[in-house]
C-alpha positions in Angstrom: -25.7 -19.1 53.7 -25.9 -15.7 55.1 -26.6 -12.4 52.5 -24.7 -9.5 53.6 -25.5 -5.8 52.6 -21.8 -4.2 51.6 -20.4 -0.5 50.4 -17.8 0.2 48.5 -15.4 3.5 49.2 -17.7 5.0 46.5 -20.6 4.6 48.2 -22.2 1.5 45.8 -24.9 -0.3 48.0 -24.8 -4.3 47.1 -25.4 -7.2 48.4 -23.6 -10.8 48.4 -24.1 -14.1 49.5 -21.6 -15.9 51.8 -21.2 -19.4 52.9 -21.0 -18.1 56.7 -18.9 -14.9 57.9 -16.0 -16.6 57.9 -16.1 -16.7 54.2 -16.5 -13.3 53.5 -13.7 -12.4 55.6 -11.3 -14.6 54.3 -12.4 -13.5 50.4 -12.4 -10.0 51.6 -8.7 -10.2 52.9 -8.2 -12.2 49.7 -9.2 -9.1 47.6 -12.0 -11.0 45.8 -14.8 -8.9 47.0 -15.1 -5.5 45.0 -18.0 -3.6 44.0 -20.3 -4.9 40.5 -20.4 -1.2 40.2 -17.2 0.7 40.3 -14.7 -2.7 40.5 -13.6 -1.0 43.7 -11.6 -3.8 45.8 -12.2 -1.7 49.0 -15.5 -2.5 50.7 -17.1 -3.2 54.1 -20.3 -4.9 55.7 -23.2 -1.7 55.8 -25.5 -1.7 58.2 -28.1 -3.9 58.3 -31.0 -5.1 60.4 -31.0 -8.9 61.4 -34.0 -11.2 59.5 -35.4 -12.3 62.6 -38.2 -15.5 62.3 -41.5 -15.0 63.5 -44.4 -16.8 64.0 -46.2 -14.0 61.7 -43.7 -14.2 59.1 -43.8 -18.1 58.7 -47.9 -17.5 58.8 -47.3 -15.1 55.8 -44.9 -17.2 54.0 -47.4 -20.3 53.9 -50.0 -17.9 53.0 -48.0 -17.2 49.9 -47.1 -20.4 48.9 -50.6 -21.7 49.1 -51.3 -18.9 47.2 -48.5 -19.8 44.5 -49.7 -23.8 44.3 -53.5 -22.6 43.6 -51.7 -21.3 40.7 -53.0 -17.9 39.7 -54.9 -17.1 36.3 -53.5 -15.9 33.4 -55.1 -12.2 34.0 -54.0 -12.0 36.8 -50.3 -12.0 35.8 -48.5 -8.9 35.5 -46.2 -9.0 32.6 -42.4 -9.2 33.8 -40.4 -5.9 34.2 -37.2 -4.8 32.1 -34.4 -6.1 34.1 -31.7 -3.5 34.2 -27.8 -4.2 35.6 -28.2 -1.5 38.5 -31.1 0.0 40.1 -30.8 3.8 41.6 -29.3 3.0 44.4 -26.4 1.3 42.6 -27.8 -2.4 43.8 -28.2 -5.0 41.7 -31.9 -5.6 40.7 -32.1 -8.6 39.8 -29.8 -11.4 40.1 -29.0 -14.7 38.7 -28.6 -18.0 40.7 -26.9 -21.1 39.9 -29.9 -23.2 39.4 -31.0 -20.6 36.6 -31.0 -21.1 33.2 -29.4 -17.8 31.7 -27.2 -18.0 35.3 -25.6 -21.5 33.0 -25.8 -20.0 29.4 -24.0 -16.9 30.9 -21.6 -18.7 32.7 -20.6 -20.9 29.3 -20.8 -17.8 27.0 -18.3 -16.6 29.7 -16.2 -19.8 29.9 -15.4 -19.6 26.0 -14.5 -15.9 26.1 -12.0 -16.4 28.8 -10.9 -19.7 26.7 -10.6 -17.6 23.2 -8.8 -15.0 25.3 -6.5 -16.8 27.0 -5.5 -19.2 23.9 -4.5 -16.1 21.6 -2.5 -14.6 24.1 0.6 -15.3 26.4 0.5 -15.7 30.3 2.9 -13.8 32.1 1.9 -14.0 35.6 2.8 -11.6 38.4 4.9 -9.5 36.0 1.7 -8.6 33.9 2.1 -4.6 34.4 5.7 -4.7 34.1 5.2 -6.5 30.7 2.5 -4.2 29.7 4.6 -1.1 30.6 7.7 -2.6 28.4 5.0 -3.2 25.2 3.7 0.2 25.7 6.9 2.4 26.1 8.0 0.3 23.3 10.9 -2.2 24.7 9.5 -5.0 23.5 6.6 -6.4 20.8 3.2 -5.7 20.8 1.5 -8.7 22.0 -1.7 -10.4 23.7 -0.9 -11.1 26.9 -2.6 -12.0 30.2 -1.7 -12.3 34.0 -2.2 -10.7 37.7 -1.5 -7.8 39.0 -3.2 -5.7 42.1 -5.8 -3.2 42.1 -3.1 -0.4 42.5 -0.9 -1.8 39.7 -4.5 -1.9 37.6 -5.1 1.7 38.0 -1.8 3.0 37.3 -1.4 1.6 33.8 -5.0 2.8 33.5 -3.5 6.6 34.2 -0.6 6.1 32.1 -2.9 5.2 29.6 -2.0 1.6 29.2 -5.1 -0.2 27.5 -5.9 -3.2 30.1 -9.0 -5.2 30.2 -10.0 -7.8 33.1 -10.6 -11.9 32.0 -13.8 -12.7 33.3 -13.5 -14.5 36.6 -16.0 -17.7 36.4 -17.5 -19.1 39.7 -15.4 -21.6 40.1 -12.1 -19.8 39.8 -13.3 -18.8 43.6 -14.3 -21.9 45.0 
């Protein structure tokens, strides 16, 4: 796995994980990396500084997990901060992994929005802002529906003031 730090073309500071570099260039060419801030499908590897192993750092890394199998006492707990979605800089400040539980309960709350969605509406496919520009300028019926379209697409029903919202995209969808 290999974390890189990535900007979007607004400036959001993130970072993602990545099977190996070939991954993230083949999802970025994909369009499937955009910003958890802005949704912006436009970002690039930042600058960053390599994690380079030392003999120092793996001394300080079985100092603290001796120190975490002694098992602290209670006082000597801080209670756990607020997690918020973004910190200052626009990172994430916490994040979720797969072996989490509220990473699985959000996930499945996820799964059976997308399912409620997608079962009370109609799938059009690639013609999604086409259809949704027909509805709106009133050449057809009012109805649910649910497709793709591209980023550009995206924004211009947003600016014509075409109501649009995104499904939630599960983890797997990716894989």
């Amino acid at each position: 796995m290999i974390r890189y730090s990535l900007l979007c073309d607004n400036a959001h500071g993130f970072e993602a994980w990545f099977r190996n570099s070939g991954d993230y260039d083949a999802q970025s060419a994909r369009g499937l990396v955009s910003c958890p801030v802005c949704g912006s499908p436009v970002v690039t590897k930042a600058l960053m500084a390599p994690a380079v192993a030392t003999a120092e750092k793996r001394e300080e890394r079985q100092q603290a997990a001796a120190a975490v199998a002694a098992g602290p006492s209670p006082a000597a707990v801080p209670a756990p901060e607020p997690v918020t979605p973004g910190g200052v800089d626009g990172t994430s400040s916490a994040a979720l992994i797969p072996s989490d539980a509220r990473y699985a309960e959000l996930v499945g709350k996820l799964r059976e929005l997308r399912a409620q969605m997608t079962a009370n509406a109609d799938y059009v496919g690639s013609s999604f802002a086409e259809e949704a520009r027909k509805m709106h300028y009133g050449e057809t019926d009012h109805r649910n529906i649910y497709g793709e379209t591209n980023a550009e697409d995206a924004r211009s029903l947003l600016e014509e003031g075409i109501s649009i919202l995104p499904l939630p995209v599960l983890p797997d969808d990716r894989n």
